[in-house]
C-alpha positions in Angstrom: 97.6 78.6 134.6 97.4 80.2 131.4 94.1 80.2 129.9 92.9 81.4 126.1 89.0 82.3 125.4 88.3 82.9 121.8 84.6 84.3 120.7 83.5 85.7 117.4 83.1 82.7 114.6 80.1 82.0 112.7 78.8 81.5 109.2 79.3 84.5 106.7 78.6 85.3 103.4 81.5 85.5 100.6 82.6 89.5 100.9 81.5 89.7 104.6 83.5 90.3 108.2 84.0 88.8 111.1 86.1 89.7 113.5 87.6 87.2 116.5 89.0 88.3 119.8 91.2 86.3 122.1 91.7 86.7 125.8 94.7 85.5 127.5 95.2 85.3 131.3 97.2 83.6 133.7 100.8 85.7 133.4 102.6 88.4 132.0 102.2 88.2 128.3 104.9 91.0 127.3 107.4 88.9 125.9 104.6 86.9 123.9 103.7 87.1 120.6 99.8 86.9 119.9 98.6 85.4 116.8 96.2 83.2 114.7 96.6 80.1 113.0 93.4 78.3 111.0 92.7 74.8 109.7 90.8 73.6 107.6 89.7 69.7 106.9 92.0 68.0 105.3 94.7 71.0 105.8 97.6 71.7 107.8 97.4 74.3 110.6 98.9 77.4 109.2 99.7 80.6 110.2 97.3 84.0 109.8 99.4 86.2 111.8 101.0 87.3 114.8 101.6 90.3 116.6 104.2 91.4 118.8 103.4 93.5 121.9 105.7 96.7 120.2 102.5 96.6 117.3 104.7 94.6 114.7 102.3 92.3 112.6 103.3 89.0 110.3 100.6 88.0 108.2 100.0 85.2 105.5 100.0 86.4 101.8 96.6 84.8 101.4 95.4 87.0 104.1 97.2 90.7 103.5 94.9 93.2 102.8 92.2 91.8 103.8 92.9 91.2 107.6 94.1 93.3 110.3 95.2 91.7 113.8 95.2 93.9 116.8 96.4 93.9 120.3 95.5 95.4 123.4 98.7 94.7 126.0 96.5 96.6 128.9 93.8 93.3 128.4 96.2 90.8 127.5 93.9 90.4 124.0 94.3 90.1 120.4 91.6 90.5 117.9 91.6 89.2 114.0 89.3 91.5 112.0 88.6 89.7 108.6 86.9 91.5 105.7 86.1 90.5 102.2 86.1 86.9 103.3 86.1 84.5 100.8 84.7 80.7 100.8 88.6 79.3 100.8 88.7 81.4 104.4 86.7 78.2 106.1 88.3 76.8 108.6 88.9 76.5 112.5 90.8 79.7 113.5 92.8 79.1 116.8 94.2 81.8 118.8 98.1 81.0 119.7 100.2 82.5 122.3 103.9 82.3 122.6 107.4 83.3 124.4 109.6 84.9 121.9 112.6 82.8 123.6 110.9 79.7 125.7 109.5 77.8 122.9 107.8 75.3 125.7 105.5 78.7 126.9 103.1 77.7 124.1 99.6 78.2 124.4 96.2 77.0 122.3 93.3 78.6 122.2 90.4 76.4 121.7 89.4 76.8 118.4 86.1 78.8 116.8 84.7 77.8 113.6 84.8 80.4 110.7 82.4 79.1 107.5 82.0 81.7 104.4 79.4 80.4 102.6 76.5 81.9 100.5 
């Protein structure tokens, strides 16, 4: 049974970092990609980024520059560092993990508020 554990949300200033980690167990997660996706209220769920186990990154215009996502294959985690947050940032920020080719291997985190407020 696959199983996601997020940690590492909380309430920020505007300009200030967080940064989320996301531990996946259960099964082999080499043909996975890793990513992030946030909401907001009233928003869609939309993509951060992802991460492929070979170290090739996607990320969201809104967030280039300002976040980096990691992986570490050898602990089956991924980690979102975000700096110079900014209010518009807010949101839930769930940790996602997928099969490149079996689109029913889809996985949820459970979600960890991110608030950047002064």
């Amino acid at each position: 049974q696959v199983q996601l554990v997020e940690s590492g949300g909380g309430l920020v200033q505007p300009g200030g970092s967080l940064r989320l980690s996301c531990a996946a167990s259960g099964r082999d997660f080499s043909m996975f990609l890793m990513g992030w996706y946030r909401q907001a209220p009233g928003k869609q769920r939309e993509l951060v980024a992802h991460i492929r186990t070979s170290g090739n990154t996607n990320y969201a215009d809104s967030v280039k520059g300002r976040f980096t996502i990691s992986r570490d294959n050898a602990k089956n985690t991924v980690y979102l560092q975000m700096n110079s947050l900014k209010p518009e940032d807010t949101a839930v920020y769930y940790c996602n993990v997928r099969h490149l080719i079996i689109s029913t291997l889809n996985y949820w985190g459970q979600g960890t508020q991110v608030t950047v407020s002064s």
